[in-house]
PDB file of N, CA, C, O and CB in Angstrom:
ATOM      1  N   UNK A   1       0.848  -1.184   0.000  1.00  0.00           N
ATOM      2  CA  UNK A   1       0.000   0.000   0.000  1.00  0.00           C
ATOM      3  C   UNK A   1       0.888   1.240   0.000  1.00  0.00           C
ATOM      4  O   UNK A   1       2.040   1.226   0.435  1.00  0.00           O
ATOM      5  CB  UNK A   1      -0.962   0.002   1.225  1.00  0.00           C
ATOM      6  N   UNK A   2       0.216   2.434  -0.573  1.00  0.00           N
ATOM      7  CA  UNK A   2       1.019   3.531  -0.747  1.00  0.00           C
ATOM      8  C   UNK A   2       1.191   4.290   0.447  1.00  0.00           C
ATOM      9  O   UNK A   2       0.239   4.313   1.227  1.00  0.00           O
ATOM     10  CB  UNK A   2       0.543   4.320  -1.737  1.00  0.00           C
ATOM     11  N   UNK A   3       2.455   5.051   0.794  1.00  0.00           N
ATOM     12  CA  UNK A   3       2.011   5.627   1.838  1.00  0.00           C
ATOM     13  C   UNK A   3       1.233   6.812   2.101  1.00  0.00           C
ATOM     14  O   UNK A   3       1.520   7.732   1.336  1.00  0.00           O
ATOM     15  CB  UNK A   3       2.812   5.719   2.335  1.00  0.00           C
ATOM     16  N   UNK A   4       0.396   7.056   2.890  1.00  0.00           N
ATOM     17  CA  UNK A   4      -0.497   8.270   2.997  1.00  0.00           C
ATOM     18  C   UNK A   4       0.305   9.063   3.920  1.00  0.00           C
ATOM     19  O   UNK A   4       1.152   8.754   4.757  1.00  0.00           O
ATOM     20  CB  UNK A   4      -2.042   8.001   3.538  1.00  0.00           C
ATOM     21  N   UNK A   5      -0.409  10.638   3.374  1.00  0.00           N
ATOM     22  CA  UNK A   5       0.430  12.022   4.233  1.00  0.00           C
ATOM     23  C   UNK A   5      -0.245  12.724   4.834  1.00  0.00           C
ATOM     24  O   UNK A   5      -0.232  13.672   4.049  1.00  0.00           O
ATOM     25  CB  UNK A   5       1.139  13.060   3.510  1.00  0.00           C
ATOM     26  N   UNK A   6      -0.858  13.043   5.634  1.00  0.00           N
ATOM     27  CA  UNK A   6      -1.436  14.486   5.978  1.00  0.00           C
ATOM     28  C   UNK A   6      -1.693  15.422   5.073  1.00  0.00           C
ATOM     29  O   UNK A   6      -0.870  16.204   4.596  1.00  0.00           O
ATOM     30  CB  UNK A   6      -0.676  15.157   6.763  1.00  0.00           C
ATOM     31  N   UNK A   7      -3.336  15.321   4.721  1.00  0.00           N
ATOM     32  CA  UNK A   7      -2.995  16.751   3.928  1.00  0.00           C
ATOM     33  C   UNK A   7      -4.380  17.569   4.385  1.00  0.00           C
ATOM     34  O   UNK A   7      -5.269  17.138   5.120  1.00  0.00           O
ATOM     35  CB  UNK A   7      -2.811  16.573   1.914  1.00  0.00           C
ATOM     36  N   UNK A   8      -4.301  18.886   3.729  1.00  0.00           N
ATOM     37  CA  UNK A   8      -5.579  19.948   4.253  1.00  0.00           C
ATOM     38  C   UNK A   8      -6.906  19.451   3.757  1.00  0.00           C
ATOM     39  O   UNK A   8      -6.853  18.492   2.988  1.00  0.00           O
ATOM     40  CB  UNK A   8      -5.434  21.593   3.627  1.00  0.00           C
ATOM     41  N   UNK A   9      -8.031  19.913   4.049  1.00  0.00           N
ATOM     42  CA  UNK A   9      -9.053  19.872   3.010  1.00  0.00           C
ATOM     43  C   UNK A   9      -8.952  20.197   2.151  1.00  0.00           C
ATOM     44  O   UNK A   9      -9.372  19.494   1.232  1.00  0.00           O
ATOM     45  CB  UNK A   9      -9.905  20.245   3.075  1.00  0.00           C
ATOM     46  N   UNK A  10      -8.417  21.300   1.896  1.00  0.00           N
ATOM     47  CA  UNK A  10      -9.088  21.636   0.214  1.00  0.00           C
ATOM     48  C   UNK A  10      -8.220  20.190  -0.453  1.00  0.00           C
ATOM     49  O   UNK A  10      -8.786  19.450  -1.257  1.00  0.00           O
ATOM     50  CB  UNK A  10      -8.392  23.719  -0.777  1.00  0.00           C
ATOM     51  N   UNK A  11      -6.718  19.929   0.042  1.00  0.00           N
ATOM     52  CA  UNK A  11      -6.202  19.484  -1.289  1.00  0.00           C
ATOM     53  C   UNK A  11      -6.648  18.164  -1.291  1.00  0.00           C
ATOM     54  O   UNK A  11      -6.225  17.538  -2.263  1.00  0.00           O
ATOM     55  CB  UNK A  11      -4.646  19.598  -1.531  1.00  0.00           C
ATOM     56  N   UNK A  12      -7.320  17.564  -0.576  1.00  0.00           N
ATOM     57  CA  UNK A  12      -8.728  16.266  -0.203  1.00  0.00           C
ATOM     58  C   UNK A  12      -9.589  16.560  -1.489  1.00  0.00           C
ATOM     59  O   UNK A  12      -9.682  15.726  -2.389  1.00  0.00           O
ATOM     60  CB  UNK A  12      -9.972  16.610   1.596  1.00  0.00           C
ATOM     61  N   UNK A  13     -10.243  17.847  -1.533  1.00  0.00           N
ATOM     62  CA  UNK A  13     -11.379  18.227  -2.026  1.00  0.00           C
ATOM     63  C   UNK A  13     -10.590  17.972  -4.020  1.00  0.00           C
ATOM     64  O   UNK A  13     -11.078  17.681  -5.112  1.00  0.00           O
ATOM     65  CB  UNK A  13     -11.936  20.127  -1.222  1.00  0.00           C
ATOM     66  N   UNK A  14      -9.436  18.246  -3.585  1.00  0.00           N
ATOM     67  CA  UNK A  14      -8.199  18.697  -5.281  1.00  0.00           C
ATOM     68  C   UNK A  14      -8.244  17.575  -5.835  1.00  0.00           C
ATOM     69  O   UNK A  14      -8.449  17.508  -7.047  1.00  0.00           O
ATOM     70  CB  UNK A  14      -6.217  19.114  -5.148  1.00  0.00           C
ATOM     71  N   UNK A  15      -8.032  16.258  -4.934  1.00  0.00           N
ATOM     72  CA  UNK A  15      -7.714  15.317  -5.355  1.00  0.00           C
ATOM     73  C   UNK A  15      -8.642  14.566  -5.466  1.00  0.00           C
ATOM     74  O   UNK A  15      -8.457  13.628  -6.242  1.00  0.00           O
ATOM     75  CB  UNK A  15      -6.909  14.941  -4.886  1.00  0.00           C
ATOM     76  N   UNK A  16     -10.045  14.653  -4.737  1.00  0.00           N
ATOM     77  CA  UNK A  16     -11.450  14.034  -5.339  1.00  0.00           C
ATOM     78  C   UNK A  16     -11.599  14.321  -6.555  1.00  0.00           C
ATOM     79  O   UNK A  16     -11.763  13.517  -7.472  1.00  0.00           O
ATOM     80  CB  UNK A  16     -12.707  14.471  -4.736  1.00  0.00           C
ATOM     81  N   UNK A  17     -11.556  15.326  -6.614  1.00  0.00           N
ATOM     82  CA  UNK A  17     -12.402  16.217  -7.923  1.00  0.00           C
ATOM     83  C   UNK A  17     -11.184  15.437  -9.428  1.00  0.00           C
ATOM     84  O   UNK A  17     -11.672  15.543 -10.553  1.00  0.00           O
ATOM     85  CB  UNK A  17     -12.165  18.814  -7.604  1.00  0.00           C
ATOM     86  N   UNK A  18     -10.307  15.013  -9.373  1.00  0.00           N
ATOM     87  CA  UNK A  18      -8.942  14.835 -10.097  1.00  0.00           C
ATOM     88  C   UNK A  18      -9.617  13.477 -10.197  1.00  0.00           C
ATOM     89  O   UNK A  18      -9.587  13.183 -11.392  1.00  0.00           O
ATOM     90  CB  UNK A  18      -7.239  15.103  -9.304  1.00  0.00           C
ATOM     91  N   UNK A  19     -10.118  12.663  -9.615  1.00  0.00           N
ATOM     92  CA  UNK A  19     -10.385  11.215  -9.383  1.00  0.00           C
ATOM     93  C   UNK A  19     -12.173  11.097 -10.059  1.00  0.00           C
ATOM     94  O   UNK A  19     -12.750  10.034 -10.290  1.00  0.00           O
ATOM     95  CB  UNK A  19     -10.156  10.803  -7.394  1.00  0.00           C
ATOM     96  N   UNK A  20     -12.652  12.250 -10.225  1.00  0.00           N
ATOM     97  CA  UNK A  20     -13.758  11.986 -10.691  1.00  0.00           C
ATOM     98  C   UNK A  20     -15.233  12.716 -10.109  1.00  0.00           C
ATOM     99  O   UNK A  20     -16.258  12.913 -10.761  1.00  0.00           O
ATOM    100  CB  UNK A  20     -13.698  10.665 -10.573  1.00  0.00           C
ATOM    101  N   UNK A  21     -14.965  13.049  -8.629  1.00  0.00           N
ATOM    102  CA  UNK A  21     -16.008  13.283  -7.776  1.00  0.00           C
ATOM    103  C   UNK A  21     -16.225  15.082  -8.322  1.00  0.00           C
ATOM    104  O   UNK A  21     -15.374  15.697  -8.966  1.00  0.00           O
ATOM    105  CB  UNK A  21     -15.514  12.884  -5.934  1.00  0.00           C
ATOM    106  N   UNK A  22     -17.467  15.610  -7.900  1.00  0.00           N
ATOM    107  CA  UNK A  22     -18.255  16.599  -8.287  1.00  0.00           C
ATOM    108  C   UNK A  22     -18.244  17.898  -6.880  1.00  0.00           C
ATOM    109  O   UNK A  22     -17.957  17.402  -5.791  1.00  0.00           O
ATOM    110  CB  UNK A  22     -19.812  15.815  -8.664  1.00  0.00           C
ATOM    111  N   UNK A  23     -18.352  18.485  -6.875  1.00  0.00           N
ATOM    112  CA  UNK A  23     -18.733  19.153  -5.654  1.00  0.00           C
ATOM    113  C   UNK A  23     -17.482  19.623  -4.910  1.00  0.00           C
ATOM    114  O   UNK A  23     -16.459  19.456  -5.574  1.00  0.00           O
ATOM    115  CB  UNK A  23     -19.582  18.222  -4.772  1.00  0.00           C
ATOM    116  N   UNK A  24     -17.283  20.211  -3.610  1.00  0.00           N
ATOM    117  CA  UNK A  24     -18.570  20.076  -2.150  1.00  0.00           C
ATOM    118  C   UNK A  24     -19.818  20.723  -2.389  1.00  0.00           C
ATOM    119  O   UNK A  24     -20.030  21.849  -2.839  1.00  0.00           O
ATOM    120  CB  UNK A  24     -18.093  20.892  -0.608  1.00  0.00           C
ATOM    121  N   UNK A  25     -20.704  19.732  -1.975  1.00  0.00           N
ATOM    122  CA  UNK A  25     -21.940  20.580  -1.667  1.00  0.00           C
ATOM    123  C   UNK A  25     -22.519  20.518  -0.635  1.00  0.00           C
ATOM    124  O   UNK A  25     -22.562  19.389  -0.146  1.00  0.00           O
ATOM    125  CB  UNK A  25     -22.850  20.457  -2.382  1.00  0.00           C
ATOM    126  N   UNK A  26     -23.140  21.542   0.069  1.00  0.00           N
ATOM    127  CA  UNK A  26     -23.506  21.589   1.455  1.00  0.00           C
ATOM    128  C   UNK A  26     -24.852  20.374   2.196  1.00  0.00           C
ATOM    129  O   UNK A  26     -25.999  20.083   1.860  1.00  0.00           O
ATOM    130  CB  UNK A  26     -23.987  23.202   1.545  1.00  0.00           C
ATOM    131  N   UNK A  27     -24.127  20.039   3.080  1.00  0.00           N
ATOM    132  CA  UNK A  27     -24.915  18.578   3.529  1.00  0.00           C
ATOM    133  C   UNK A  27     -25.793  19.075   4.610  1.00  0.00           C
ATOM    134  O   UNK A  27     -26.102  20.252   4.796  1.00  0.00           O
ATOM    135  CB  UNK A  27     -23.837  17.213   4.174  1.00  0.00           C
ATOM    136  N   UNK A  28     -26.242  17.824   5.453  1.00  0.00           N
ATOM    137  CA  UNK A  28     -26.456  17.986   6.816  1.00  0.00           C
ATOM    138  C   UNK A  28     -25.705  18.452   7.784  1.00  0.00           C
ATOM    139  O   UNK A  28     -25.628  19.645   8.077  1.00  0.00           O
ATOM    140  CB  UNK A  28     -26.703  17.109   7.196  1.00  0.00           C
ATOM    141  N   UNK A  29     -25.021  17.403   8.416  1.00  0.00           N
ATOM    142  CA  UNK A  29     -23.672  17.849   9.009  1.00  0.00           C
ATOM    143  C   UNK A  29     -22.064  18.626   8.608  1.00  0.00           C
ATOM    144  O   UNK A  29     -21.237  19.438   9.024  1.00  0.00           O
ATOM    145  CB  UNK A  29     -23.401  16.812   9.369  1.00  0.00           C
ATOM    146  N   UNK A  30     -22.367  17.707   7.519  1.00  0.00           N
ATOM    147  CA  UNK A  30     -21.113  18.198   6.798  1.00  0.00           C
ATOM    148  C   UNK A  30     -21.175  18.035   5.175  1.00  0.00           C
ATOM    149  O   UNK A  30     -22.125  17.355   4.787  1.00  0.00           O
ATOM    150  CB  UNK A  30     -19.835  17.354   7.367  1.00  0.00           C
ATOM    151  N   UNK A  31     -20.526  18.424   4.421  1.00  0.00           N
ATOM    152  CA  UNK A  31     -20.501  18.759   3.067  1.00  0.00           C
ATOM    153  C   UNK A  31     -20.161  17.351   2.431  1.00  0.00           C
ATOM    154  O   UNK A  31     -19.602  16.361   2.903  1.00  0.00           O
ATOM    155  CB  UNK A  31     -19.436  19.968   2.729  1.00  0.00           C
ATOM    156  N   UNK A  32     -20.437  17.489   1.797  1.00  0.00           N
ATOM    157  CA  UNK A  32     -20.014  15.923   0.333  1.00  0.00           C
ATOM    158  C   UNK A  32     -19.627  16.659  -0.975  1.00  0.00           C
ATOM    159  O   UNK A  32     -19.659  17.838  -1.328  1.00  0.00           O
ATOM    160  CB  UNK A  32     -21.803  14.644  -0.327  1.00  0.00           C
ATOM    161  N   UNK A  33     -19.166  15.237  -1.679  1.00  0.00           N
ATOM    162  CA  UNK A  33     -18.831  14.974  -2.900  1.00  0.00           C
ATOM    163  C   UNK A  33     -19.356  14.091  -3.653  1.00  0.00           C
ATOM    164  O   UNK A  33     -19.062  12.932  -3.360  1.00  0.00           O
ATOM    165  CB  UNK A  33     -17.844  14.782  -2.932  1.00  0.00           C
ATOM    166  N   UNK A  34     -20.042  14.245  -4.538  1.00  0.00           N
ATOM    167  CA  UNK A  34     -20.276  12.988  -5.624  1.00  0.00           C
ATOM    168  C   UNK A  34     -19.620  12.612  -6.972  1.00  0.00           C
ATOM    169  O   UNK A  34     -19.304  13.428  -7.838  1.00  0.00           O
ATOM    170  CB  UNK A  34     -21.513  13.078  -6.045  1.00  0.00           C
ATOM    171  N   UNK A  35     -19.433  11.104  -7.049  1.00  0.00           N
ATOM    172  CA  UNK A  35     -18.694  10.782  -8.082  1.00  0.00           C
ATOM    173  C   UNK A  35     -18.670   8.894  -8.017  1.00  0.00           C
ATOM    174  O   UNK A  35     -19.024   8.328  -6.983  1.00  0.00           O
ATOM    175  CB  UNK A  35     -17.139  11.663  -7.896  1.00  0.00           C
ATOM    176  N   UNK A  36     -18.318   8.285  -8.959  1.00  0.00           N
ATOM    177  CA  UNK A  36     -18.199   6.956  -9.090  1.00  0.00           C
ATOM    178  C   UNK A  36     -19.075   6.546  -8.678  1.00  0.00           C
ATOM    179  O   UNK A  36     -18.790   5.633  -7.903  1.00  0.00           O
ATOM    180  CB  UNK A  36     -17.307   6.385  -8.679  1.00  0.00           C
ATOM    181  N   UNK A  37     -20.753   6.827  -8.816  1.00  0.00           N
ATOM    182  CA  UNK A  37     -21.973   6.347  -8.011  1.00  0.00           C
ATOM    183  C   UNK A  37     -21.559   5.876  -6.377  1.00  0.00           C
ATOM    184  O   UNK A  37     -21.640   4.779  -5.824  1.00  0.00           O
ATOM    185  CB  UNK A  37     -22.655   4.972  -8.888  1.00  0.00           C
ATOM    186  N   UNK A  38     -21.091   7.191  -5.888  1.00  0.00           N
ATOM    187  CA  UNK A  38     -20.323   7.250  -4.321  1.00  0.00           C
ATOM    188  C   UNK A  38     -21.244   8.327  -4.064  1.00  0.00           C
ATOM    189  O   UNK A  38     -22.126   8.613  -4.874  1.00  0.00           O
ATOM    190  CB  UNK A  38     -18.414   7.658  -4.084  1.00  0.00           C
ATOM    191  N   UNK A  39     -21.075   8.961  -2.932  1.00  0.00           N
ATOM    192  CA  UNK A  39     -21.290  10.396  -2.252  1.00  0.00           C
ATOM    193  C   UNK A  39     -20.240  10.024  -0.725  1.00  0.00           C
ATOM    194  O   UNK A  39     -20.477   9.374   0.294  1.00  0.00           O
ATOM    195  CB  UNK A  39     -23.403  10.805  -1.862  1.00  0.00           C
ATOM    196  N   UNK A  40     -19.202  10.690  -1.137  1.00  0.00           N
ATOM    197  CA  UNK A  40     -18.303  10.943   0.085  1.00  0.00           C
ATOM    198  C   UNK A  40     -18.468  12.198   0.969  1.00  0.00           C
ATOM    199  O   UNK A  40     -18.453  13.372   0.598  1.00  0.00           O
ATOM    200  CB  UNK A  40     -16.939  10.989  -0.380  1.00  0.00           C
ATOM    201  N   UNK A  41     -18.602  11.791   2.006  1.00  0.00           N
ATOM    202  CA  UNK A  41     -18.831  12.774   3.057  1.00  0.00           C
ATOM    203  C   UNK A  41     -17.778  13.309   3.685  1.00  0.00           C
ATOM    204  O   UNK A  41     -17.443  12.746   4.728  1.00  0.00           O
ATOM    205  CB  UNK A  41     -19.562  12.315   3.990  1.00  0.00           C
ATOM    206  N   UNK A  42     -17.037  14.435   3.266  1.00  0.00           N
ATOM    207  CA  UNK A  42     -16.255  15.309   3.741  1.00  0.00           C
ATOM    208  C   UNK A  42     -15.731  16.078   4.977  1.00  0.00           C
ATOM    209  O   UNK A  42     -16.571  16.844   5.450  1.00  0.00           O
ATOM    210  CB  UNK A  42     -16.510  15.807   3.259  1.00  0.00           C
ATOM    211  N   UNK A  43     -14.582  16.052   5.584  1.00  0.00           N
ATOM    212  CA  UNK A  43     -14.807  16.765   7.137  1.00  0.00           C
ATOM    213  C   UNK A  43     -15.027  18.424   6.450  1.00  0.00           C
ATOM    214  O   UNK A  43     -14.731  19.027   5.418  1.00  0.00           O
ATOM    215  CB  UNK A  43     -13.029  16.561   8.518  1.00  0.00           C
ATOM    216  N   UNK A  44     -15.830  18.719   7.922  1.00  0.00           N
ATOM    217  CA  UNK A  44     -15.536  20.448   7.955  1.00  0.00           C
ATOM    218  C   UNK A  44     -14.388  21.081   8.057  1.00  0.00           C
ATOM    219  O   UNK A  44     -13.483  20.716   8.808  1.00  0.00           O
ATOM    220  CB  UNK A  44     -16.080  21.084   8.966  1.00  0.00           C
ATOM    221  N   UNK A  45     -14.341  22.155   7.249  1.00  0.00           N
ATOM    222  CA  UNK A  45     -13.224  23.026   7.609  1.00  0.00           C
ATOM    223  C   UNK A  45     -12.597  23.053   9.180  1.00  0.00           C
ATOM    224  O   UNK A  45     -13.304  23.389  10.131  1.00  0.00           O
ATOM    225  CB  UNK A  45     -13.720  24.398   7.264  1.00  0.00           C
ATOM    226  N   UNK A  46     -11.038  22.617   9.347  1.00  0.00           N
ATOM    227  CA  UNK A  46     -10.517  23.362  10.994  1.00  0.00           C
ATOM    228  C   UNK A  46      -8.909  23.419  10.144  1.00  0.00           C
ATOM    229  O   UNK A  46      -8.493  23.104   9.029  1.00  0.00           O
ATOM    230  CB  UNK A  46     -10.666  21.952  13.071  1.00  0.00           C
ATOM    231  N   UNK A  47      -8.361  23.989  11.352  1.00  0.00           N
ATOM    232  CA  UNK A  47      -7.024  24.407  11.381  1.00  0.00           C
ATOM    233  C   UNK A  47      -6.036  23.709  10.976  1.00  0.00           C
ATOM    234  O   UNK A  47      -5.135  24.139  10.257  1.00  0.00           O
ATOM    235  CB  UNK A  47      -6.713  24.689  12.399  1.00  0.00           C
ATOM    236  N   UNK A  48      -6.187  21.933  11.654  1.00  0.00           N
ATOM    237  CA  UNK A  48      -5.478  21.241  11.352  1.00  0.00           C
ATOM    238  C   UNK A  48      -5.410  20.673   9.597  1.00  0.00           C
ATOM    239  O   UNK A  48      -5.886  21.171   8.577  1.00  0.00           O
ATOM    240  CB  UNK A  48      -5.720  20.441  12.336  1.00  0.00           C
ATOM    241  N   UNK A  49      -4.495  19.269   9.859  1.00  0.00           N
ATOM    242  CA  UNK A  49      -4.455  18.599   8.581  1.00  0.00           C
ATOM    243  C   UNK A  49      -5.335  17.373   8.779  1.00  0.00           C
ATOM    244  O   UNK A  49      -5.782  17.033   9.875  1.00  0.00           O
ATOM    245  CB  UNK A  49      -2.965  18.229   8.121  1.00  0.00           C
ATOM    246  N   UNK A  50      -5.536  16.776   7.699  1.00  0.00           N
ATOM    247  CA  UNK A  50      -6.523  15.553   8.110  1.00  0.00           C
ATOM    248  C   UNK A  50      -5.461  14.248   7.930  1.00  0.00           C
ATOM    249  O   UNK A  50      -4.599  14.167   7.055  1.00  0.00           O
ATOM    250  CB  UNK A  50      -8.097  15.413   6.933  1.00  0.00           C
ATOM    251  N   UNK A  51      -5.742  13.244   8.985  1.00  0.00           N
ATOM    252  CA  UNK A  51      -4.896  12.480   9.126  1.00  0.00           C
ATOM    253  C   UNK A  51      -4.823  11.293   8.508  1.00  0.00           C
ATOM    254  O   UNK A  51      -5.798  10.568   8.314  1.00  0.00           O
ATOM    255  CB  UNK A  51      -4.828  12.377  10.094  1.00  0.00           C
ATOM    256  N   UNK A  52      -3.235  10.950   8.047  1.00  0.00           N
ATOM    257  CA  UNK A  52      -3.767   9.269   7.796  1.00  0.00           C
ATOM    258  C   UNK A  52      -4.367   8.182   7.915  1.00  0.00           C
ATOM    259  O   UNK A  52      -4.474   7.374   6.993  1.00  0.00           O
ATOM    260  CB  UNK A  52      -3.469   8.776   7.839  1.00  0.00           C
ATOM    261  N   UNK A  53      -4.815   8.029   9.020  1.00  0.00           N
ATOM    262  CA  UNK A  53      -6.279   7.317   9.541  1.00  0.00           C
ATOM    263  C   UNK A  53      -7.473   7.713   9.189  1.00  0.00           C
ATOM    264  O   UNK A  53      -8.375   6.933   9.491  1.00  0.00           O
ATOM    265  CB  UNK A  53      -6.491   7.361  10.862  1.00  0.00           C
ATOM    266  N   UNK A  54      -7.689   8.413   8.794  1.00  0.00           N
ATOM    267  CA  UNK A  54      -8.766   9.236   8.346  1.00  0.00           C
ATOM    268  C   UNK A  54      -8.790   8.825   6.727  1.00  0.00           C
ATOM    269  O   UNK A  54      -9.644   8.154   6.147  1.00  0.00           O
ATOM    270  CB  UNK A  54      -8.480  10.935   8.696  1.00  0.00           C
ATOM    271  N   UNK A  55      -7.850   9.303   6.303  1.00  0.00           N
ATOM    272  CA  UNK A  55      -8.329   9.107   4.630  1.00  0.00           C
ATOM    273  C   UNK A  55      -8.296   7.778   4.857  1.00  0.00           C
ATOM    274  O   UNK A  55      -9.435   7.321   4.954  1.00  0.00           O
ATOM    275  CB  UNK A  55      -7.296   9.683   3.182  1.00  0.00           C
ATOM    276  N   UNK A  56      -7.244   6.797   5.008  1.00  0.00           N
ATOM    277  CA  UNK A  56      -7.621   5.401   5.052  1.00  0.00           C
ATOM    278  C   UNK A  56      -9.065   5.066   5.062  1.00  0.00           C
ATOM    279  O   UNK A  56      -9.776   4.995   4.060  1.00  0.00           O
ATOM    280  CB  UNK A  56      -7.056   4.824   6.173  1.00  0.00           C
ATOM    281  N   UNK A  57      -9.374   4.898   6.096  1.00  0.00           N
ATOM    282  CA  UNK A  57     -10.990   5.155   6.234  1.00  0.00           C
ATOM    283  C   UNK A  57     -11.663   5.484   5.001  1.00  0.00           C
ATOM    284  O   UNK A  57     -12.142   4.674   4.207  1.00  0.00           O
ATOM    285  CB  UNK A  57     -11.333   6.339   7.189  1.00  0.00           C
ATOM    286  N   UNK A  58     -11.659   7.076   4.884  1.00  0.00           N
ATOM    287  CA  UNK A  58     -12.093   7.571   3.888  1.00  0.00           C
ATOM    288  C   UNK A  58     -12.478   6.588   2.599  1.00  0.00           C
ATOM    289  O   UNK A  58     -13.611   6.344   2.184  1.00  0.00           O
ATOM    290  CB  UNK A  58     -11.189   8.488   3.659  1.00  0.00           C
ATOM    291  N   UNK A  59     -10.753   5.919   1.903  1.00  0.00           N
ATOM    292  CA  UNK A  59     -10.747   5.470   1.371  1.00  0.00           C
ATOM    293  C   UNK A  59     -11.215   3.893   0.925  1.00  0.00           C
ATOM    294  O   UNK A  59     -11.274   3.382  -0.193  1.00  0.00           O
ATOM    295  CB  UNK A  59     -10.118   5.921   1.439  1.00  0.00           C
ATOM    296  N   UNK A  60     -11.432   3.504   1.870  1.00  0.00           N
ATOM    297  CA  UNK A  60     -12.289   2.338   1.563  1.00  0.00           C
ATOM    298  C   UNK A  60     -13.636   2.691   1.730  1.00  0.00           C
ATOM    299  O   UNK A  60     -14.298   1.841   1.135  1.00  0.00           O
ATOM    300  CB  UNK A  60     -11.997   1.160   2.391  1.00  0.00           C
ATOM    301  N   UNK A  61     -14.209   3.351   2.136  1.00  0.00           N
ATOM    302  CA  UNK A  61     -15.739   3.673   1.683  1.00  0.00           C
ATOM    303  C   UNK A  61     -16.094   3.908   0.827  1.00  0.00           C
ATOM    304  O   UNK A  61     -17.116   3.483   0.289  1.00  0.00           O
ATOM    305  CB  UNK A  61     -16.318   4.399   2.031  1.00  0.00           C
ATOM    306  N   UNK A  62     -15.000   5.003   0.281  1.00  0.00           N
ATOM    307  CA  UNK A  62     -15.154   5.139  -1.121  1.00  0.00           C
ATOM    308  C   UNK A  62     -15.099   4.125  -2.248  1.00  0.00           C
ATOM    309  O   UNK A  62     -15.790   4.138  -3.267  1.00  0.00           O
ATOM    310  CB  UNK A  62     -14.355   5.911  -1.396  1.00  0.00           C
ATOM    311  N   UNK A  63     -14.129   3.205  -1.891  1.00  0.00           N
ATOM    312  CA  UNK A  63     -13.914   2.214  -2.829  1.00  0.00           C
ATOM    313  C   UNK A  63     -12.263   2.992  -4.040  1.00  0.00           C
ATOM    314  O   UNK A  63     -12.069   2.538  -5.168  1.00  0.00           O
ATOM    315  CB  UNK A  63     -15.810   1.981  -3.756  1.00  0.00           C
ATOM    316  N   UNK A  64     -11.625   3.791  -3.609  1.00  0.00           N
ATOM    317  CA  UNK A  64     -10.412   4.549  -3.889  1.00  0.00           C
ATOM    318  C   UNK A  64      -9.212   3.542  -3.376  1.00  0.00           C
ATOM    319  O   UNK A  64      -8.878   3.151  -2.257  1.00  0.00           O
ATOM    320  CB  UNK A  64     -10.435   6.081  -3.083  1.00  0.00           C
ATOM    321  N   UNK A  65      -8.705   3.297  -4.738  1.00  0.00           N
ATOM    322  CA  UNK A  65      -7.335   2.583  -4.498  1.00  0.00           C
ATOM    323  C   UNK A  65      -6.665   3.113  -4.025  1.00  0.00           C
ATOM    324  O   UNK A  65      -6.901   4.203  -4.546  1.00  0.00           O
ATOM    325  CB  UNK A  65      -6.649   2.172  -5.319  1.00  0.00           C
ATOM    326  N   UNK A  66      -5.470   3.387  -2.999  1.00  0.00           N
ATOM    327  CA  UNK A  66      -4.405   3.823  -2.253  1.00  0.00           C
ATOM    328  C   UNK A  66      -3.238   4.445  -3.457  1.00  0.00           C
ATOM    329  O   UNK A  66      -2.675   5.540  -3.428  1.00  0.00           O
ATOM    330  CB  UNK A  66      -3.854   2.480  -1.269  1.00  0.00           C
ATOM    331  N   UNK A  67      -3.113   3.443  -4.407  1.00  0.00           N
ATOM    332  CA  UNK A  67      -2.463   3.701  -5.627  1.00  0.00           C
ATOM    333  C   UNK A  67      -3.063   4.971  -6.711  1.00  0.00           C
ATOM    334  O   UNK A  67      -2.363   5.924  -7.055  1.00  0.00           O
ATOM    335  CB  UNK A  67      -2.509   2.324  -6.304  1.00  0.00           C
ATOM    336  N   UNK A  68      -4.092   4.817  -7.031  1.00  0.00           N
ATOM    337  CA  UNK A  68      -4.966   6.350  -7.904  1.00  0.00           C
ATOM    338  C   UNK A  68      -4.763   7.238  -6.772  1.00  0.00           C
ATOM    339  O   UNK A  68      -4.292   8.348  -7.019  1.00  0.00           O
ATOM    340  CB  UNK A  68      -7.035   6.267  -8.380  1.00  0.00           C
ATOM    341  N   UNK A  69      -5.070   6.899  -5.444  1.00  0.00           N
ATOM    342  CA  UNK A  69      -5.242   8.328  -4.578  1.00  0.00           C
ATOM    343  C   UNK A  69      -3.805   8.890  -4.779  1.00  0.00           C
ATOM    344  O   UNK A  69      -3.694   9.933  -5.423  1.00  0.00           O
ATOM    345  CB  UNK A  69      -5.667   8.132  -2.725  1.00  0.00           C
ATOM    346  N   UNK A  70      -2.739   8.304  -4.298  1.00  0.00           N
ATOM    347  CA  UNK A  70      -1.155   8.604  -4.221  1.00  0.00           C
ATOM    348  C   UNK A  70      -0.810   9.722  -5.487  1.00  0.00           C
ATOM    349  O   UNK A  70      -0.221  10.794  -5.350  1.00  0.00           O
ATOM    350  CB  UNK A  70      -0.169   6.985  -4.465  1.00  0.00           C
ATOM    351  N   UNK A  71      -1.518   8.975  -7.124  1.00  0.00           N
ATOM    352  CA  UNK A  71      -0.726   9.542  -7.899  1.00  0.00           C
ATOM    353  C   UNK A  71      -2.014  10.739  -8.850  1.00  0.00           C
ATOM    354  O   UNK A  71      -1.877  11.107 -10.017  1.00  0.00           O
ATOM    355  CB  UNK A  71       0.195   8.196  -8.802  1.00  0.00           C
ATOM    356  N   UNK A  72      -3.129  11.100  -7.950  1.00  0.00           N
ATOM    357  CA  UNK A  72      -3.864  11.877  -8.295  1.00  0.00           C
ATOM    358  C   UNK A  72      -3.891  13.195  -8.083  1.00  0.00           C
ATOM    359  O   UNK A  72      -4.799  13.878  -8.558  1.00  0.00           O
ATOM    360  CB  UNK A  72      -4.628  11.509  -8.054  1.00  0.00           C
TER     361      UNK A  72
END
């Protein structure tokens, strides 16, 4: 598996959108993305970075290879 880095939202949001997904658009709690007959649910904006545990996660819900995410 590739290794994952810390990165901000937006460049989360850079690299959905690069992979196929549509949006953010404003949710319930929090904002999404649609794409690959998915709707990924996005964190809210904060200060920090979002963590490797997190996209992991992320990424199997989505159904996002570790490999496309790395080189997207």
């Amino acid at each position: 598996m590739a290794e994952l880095v810390p990165l901000s939202r937006r460049e989360l949001v850079r690299k959905l959108r690069r992979l196929g997904f549509e949006g953010p658009y404003s949710g319930g709690r929090h904002a999404f993305m649609l794409g690959r007959e998915k709707r990924a649910v996005i964190p809210n904006p904060h200060g920090g970075d979002i963590s490797p545990a997190f996209i992991r996660e992320f990424l199997k819900q989505t159904e996002i290879d570790a490999e496309a995410w790395t080189y997207a």
